[in-house]
N, C-alpha and C positions, 0 to 999 in steps of 0.2 A: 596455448592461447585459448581464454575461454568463449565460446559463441555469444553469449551476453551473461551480462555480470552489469547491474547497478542498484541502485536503492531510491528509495520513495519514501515519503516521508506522510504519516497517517496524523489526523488527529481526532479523539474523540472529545465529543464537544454536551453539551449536554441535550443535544437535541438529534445526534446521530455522527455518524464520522465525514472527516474531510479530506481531503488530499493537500495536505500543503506545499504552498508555492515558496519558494528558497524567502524566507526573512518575511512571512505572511501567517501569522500564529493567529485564527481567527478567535474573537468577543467567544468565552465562555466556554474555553476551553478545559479540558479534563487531564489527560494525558497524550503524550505525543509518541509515538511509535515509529521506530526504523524498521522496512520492509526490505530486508538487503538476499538480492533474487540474480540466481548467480546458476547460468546452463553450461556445462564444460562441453558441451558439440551440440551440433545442431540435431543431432538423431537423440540427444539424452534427455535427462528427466531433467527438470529444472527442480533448484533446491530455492527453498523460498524461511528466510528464517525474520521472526518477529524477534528487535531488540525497543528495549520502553526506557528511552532516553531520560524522559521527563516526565515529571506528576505535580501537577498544580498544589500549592502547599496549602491552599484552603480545603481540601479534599481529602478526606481518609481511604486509606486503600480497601476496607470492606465497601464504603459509601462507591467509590469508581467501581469496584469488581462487581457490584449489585447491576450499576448504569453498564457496563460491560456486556453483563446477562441479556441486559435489555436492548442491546443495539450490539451484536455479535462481529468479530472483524471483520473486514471487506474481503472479499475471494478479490484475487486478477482475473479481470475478463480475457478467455482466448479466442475470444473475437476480433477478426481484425475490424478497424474503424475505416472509415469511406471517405477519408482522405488516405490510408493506408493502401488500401483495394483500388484509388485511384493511380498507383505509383507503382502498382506491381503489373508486369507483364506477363501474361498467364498464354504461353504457346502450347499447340495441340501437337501432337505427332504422327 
């Protein structure tokens, strides 16, 4: 059983990348990328693989790999967020 395993869905757009929401492809889009990020234990490294589902068919792939250049993909933040930090219970010993 893996400690987390799912996917996200990226899009680059032509004015920087987005996070898509299920059925939410936003105005002037470029490419859309599957981020499929997958930890087999909680002690291990997380494997994180880019798959590029789609490519807007007005767009040449030098013209996207240029805009790519210029707006590089997103890292995962390993920061946890402050509704996340409100849900965990941190005991001293």
């Amino acid at each position: 059983m893996s400690a987390d395993k799912f996917s996200q869905f990226y899009c680059l757009t032509e004015t920087g990348w987005a996070l898509i929401e299920e059925g939410n492809t936003p105005d002037g889009w470029v490419r859309i990328y599957e981020l499929k990020i997958y930890q087999g234990s909680p002690f291990g490294r997380e494997s994180r693989t880019w798959q590029q589902p789609r490519m807007h068919p007005d767009w040449t792939e030098a013209a996207a790999d240029e805009l790519e250049k210029k707006f590089p993909r997103p890292e995962r933040s390993f920061e946890l967020s402050a509704e996340t930090m409100k849900t965990l219970r941190i005991t001293s010993h």
